[in-house]
C-alpha positions as semicolon CSV with decimal commas, in nm:
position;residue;x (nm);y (nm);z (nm)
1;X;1,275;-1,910;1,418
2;X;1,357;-1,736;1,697
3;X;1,689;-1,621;1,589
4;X;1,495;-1,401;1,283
5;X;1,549;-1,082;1,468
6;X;1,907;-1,095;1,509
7;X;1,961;-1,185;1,152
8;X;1,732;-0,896;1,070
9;X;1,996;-0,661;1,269
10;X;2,281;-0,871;1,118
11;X;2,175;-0,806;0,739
12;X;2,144;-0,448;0,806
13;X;2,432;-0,404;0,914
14;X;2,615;-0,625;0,650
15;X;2,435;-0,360;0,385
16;X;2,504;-0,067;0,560
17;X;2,882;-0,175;0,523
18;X;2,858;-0,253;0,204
19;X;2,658;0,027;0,084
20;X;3,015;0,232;0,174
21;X;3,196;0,098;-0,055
22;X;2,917;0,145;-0,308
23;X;2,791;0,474;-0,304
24;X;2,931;0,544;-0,681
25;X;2,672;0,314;-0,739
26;X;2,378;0,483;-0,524
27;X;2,081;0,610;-0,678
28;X;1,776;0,676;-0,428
29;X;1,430;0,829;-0,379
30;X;1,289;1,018;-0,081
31;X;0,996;1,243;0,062
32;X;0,796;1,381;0,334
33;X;0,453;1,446;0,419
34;X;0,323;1,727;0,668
35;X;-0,040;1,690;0,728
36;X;-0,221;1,957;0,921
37;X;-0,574;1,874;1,152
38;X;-0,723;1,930;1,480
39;X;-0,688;1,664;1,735
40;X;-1,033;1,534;1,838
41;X;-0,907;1,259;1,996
42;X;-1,105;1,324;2,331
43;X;-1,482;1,344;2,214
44;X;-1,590;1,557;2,519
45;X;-1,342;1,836;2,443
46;X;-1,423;2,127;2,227
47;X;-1,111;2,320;2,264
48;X;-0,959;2,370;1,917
49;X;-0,621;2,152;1,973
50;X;-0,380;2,147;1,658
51;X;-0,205;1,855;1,544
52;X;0,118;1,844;1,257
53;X;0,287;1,541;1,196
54;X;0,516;1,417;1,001
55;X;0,599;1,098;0,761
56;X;0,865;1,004;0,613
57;X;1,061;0,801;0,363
58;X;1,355;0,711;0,185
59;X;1,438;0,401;-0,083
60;X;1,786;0,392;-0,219
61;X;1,926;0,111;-0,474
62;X;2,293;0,053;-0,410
63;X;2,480;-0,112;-0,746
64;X;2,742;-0,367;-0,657
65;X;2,784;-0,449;-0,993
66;X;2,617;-0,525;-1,308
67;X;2,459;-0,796;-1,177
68;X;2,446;-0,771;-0,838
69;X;2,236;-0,452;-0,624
70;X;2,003;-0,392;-0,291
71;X;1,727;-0,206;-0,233
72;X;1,644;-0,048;0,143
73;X;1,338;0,160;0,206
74;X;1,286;0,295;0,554
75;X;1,018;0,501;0,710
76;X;0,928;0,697;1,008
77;X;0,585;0,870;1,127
78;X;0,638;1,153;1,404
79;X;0,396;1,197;1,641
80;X;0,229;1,556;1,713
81;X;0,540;1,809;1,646
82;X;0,319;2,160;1,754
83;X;0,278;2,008;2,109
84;X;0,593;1,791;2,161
85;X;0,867;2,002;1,988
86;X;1,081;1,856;1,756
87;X;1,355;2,020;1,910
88;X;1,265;1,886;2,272
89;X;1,196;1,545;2,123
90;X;0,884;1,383;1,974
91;X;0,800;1,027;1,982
92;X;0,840;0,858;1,631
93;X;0,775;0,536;1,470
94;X;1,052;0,381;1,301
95;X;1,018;0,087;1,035
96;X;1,235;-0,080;0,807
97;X;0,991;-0,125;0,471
98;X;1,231;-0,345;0,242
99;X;1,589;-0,441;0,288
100;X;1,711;-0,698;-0,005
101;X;2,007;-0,840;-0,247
102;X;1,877;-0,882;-0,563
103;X;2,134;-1,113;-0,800
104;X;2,063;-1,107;-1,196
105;X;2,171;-1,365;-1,472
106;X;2,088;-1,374;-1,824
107;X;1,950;-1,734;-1,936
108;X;1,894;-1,795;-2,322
109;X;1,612;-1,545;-2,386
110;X;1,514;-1,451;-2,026
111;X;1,665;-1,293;-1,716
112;X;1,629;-1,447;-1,381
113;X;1,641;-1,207;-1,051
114;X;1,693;-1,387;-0,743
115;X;1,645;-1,217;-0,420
116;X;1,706;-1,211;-0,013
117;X;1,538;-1,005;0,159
118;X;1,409;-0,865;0,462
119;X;1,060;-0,701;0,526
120;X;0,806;-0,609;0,267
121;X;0,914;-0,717;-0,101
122;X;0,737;-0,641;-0,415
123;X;0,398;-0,620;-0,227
124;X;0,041;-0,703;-0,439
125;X;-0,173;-0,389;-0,458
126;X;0,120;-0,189;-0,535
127;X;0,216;-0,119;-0,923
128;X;0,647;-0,175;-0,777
129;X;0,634;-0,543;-0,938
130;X;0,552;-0,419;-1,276
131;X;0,748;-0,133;-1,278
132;X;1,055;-0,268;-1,125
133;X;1,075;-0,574;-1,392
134;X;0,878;-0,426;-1,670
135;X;0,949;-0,040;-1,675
136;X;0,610;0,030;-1,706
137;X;0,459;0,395;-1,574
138;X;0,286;0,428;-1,275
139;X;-0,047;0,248;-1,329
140;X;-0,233;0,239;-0,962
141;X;-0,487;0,383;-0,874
142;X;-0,504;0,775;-0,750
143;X;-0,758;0,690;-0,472
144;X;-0,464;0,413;-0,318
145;X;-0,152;0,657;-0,353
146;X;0,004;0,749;0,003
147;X;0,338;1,020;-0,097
148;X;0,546;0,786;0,080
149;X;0,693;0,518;-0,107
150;X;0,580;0,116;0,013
151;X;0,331;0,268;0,262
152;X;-0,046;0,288;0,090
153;X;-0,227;-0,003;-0,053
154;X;-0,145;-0,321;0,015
155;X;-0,351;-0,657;-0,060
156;X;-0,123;-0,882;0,134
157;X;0,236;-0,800;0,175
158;X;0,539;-1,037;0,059
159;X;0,622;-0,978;0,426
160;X;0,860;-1,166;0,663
161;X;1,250;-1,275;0,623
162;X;1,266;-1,456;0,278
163;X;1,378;-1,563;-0,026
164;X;1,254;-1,491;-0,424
165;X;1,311;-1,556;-0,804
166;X;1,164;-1,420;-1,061
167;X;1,208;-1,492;-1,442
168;X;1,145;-1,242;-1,709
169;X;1,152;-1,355;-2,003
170;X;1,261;-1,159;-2,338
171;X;1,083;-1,302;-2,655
172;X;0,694;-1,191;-2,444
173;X;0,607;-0,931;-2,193
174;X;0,587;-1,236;-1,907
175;X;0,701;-1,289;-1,568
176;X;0,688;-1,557;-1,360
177;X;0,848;-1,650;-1,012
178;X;0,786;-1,774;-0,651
179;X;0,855;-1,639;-0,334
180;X;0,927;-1,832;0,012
181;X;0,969;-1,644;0,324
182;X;0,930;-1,698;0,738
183;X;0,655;-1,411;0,919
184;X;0,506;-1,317;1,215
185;X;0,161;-1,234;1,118
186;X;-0,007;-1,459;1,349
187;X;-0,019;-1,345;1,644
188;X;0,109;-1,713;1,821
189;X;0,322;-1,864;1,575
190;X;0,567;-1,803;1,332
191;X;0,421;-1,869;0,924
192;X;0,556;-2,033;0,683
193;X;0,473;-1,893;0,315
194;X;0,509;-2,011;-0,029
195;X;0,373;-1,805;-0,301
196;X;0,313;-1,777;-0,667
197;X;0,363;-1,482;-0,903
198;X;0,235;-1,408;-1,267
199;X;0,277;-1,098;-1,453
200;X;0,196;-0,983;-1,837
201;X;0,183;-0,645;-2,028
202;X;0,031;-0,588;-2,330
203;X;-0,071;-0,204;-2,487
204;X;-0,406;-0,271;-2,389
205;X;-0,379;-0,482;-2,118
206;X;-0,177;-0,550;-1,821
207;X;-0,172;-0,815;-1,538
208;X;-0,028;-0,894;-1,208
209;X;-0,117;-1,189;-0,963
210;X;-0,003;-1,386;-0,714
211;X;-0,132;-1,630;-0,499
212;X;-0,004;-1,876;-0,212
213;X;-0,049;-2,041;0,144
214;X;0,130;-1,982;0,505
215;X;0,123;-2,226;0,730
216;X;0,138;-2,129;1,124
217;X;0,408;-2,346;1,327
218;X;0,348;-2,528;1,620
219;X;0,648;-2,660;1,772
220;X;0,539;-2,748;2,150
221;X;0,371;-3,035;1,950
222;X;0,478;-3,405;2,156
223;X;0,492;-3,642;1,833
224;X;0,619;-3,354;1,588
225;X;0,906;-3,100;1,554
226;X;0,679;-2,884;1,371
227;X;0,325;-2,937;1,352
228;X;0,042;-2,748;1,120
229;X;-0,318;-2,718;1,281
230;X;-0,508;-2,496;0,939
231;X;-0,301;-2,352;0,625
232;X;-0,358;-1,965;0,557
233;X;-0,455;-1,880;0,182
234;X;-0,403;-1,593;0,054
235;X;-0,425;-1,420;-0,312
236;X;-0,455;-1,115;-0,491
237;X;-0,460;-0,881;-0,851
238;X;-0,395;-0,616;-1,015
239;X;-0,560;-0,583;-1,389
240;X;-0,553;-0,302;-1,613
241;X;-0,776;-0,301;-1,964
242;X;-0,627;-0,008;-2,140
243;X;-0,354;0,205;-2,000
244;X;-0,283;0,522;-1,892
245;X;-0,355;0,757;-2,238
246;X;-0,665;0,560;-2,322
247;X;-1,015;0,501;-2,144
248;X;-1,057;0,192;-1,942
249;X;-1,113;-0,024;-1,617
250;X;-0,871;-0,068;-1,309
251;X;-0,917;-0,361;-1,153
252;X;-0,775;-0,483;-0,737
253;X;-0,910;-0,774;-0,569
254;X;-0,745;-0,990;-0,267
255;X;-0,790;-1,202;0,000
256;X;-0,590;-1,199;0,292
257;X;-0,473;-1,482;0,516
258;X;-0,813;-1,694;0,481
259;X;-0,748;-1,989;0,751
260;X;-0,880;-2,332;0,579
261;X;-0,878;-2,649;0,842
262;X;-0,756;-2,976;0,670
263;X;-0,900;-3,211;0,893
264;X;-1,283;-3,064;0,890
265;X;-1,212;-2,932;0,515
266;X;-1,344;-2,567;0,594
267;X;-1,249;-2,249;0,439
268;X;-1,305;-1,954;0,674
269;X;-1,249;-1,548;0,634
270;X;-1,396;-1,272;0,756
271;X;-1,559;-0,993;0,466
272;X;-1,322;-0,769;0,651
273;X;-1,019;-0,929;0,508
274;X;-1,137;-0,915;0,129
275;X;-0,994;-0,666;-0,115
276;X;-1,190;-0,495;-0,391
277;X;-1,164;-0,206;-0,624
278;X;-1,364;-0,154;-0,905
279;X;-1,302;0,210;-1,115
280;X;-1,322;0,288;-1,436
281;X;-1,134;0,541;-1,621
282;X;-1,289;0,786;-1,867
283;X;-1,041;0,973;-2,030
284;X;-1,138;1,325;-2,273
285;X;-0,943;1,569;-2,430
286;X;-0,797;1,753;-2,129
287;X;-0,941;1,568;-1,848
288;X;-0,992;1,273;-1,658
289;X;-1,246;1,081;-1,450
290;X;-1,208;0,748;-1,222
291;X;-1,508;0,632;-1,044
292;X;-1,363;0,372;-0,738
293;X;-1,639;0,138;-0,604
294;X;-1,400;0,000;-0,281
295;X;-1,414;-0,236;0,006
296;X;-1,133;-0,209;0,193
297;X;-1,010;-0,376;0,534
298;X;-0,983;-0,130;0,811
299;X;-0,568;-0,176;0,807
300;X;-0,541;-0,045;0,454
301;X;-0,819;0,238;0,536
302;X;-0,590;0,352;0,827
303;X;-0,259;0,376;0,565
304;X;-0,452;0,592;0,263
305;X;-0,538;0,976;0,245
306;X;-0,795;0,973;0,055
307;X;-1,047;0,689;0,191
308;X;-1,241;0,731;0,556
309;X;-1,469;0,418;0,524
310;X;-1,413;0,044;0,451
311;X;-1,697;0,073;0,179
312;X;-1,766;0,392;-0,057
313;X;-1,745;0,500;-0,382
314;X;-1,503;0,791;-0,506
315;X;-1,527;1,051;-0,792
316;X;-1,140;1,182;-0,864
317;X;-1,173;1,444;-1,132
318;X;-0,819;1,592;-1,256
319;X;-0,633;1,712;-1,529
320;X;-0,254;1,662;-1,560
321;X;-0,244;1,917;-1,833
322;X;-0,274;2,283;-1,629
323;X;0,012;2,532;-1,747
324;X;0,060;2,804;-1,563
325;X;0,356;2,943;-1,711
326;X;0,582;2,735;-1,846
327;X;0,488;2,489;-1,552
328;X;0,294;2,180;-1,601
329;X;0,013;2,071;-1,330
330;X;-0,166;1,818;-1,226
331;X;-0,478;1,958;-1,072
332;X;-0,827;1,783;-0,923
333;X;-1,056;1,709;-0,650
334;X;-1,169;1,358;-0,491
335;X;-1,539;1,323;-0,402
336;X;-1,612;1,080;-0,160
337;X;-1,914;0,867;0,013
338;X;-1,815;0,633;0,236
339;X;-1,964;0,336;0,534
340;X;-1,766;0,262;0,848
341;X;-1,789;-0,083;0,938
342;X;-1,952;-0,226;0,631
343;X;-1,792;-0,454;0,321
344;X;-1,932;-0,535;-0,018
345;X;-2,088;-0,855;0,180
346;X;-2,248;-0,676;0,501
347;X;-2,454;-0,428;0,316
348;X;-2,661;-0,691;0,125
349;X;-2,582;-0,949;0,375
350;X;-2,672;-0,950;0,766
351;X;-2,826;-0,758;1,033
352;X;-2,700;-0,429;0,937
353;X;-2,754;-0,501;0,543
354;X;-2,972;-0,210;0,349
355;X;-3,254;-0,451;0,376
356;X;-3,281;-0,444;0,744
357;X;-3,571;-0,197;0,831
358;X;-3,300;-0,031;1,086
359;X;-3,090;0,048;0,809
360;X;-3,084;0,437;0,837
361;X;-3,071;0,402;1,244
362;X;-2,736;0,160;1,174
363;X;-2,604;0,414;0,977
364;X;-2,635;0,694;1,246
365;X;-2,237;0,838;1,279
366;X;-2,117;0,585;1,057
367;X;-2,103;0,708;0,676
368;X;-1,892;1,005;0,566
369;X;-1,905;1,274;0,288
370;X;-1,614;1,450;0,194
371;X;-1,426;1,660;-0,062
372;X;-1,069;1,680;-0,154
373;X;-0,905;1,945;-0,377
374;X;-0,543;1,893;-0,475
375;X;-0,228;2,025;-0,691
376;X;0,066;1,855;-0,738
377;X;0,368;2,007;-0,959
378;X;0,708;1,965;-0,994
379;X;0,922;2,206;-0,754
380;X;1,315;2,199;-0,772
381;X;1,427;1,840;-0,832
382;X;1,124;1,709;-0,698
383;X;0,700;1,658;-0,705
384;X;0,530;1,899;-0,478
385;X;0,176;1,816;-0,391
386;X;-0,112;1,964;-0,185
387;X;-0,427;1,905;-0,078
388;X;-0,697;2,068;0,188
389;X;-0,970;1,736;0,259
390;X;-1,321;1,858;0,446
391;X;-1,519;1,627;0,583
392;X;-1,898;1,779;0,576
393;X;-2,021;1,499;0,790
394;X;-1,838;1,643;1,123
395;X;-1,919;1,986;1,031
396;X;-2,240;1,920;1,246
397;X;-2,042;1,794;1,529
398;X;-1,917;2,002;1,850
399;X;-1,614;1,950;1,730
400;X;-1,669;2,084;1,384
401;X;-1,299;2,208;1,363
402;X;-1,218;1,851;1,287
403;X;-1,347;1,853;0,987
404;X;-1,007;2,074;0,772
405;X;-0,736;1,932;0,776
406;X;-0,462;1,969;0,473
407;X;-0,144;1,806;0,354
408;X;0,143;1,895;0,203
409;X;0,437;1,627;0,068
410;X;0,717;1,648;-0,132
411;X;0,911;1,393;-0,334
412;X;1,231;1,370;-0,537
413;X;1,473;1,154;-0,696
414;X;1,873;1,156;-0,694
């Protein structure tokens, strides 16, 4: 276990060498994200401050052969470049998203992809699974996308040093495969994870799941090598009815790492590590609307643009059908009511639940209201998009300022 980190810097460099003699072969995808805002990170200032950062990412496939390829996404997130200087030197966070061998054989009427790899891997709450073996379009929802590749919505990640394989078969639009892989997610002991995966895609209706358990390691055990004191369970979906042309319901649901005790025979997790999304689609002539009814752990609220709160509901009204020109765009807004600290089970449930008579004092500083135009278009070889996102809940603060912010990111293909 304790030699994972030096095989991690072993396989990348065994890739990166490789990936010289393949780079006939290379085919990758990149972008960047500026976002613009005050910093209001001290509360008794009320000196305007401005912040720009900047994220990153890039995801390249490298073909070996036929039958043989890798995939390695990397990111980094700068910290603020207005008061640090780029050119001086600005602290940034570094992180290797994926790094894997995938190796493909054909097998009567299916094709079976097995995979090493390194890091996150085809993670549940993404739409990468189905459009990696299926070819499908982009299917997620527009409340969950991030601009930067892995980063965004993510139920529970495939995450760790591990090993995968998938079958697809050919005769019905079915997947099926496992995954086994070593993490650090606990914050004591290494975990151990087997998992399950399902996929099928129909016209009207399209389906990704996975489920499995990790178990934590305890080695300092006297009578056992390794030991196991509770298993970790953990699960999550994807589920489209319809697709993208037609009017229908998006579906994301997930629990993550939900510690169950064999000997007392107790299933425990906290309401802040359940996943759910709820939004349908209505679709008309030259429009669209999705409604998202969300409860979302703090970790994935921290990695998405468009969401403050762990529990709101979001109006995204858009139409991918604006020419100006001979230029196709994609323009709408996001409407958004939101709860900070609350789930799907602490508003009904609890001391703080809406039937508490100190409700409204609970919710004193801790709901937000916001509105966020946005255009996106394609630009040169690539997808430009833009957005300007005010909060009117801070607009009564001191530091009102806090309130604008705007992004701008830019992706593209090669």
């Amino acid at each position: 276990m304790i030699k994972i980190k030096k095989i991690l810097i072993t396989g990348i460099l065994l890739l990166s060498s490789i990936s010289i003699n393949a780079i006939s072969f290379f085919s990758g995808y990149a972008g960047g994200k500026l976002n613009f805002a005050a910093d209001t990170t001290d509360t008794t200032s009320t000196e305007y401050n401005p912040n720009l950062t900047l994220d990153a990412f890039f995801q390249g496939q490298f073909n070996f052969s036929e039958h043989l390829w890798s995939h390695v996404e990397f990111s980094i997130d700068t910290g603020d470049i207005l008061n640090d200087s780029i050119f001086k030197g600005t602290e940034t966070l570094f992180k290797i998203d994926e790094l894997s061998l995938i190796m493909n054989s054909q097998i009567d009427s299916s094709s079976n992809y097995f995979s090493a790899y390194m890091g996150t891997f085809d993670p549940i709450g993404s739409d990468i699974f189905l459009q990696r073996y299926f070819g499908v379009q982009p299917l997620a929802s527009k409340l969950t996308e991030s601009w930067l590749g892995l980063s965004g919505s993510i139920l529970y990640p495939h995450f760790g040093v591990g090993i995968a394989d998938i079958i697809r078969f050919h005769n019905a639009p079915l997947a099926v495969g496992g995954y086994f892989y070593v993490n650090h997610e606990d914050d004591k002991f290494y975990v151990i994870n087997t998992d399950f995966r399902f996929a099928f895609v129909s016209r009207y209706f399209t389906i990704d799941f996975a489920a499995g358990i990790g178990a934590p390691s305890i080695t300092n055990d006297a009578d056992y090598s390794i030991a196991f004191s509770e298993l970790y369970w953990h699960a999550g979906t994807t589920l489209l009815i319809g697709n993208n042309l037609t009017t229908g319901v998006f579906i994301q649901a997930g629990l993550s790492n939900a510690p169950f005790n064999p000997k007392k025979n107790t299933l425990n997790f906290s309401s802040d590590d359940v996943y759910l999304l709820i939004e349908p689609r209505i679709k008309v002539k030259y429009g669209n609307l999705h409604i998202s009814l969300y409860s979302f752990p703090q970790s994935t609220v921290d990695q998405l643009l468009f969401v403050d709160g762990m529990l709101g509901i979001n109006a995204n009204i858009f139409s991918d059908r604006v020419l100006i020109g001979s230029e196709s765009m994609c323009v709408g807004s996001h409407a958004a009511f939101s709860l900070d600290d609350y789930t799907f089970y602490t508003i009904f449930k609890g001391e703080k639940s809406i039937s508490s008579p100190d409700f409204a004092k609970n919710l004193e500083g801790k709901f937000n209201i916001s509105l966020t135009p946005y255009v996106s278009t394609t630009f040169l070889s690539g997808n430009l998009h833009t957005q300007v996102k005010i909060e009117f809940t801070k607009l009564i603060s001191p530091q009102w300022y806090g309130a604008f912010s705007a992004d701008v990111g830019y992706t593209t293909k090669f």
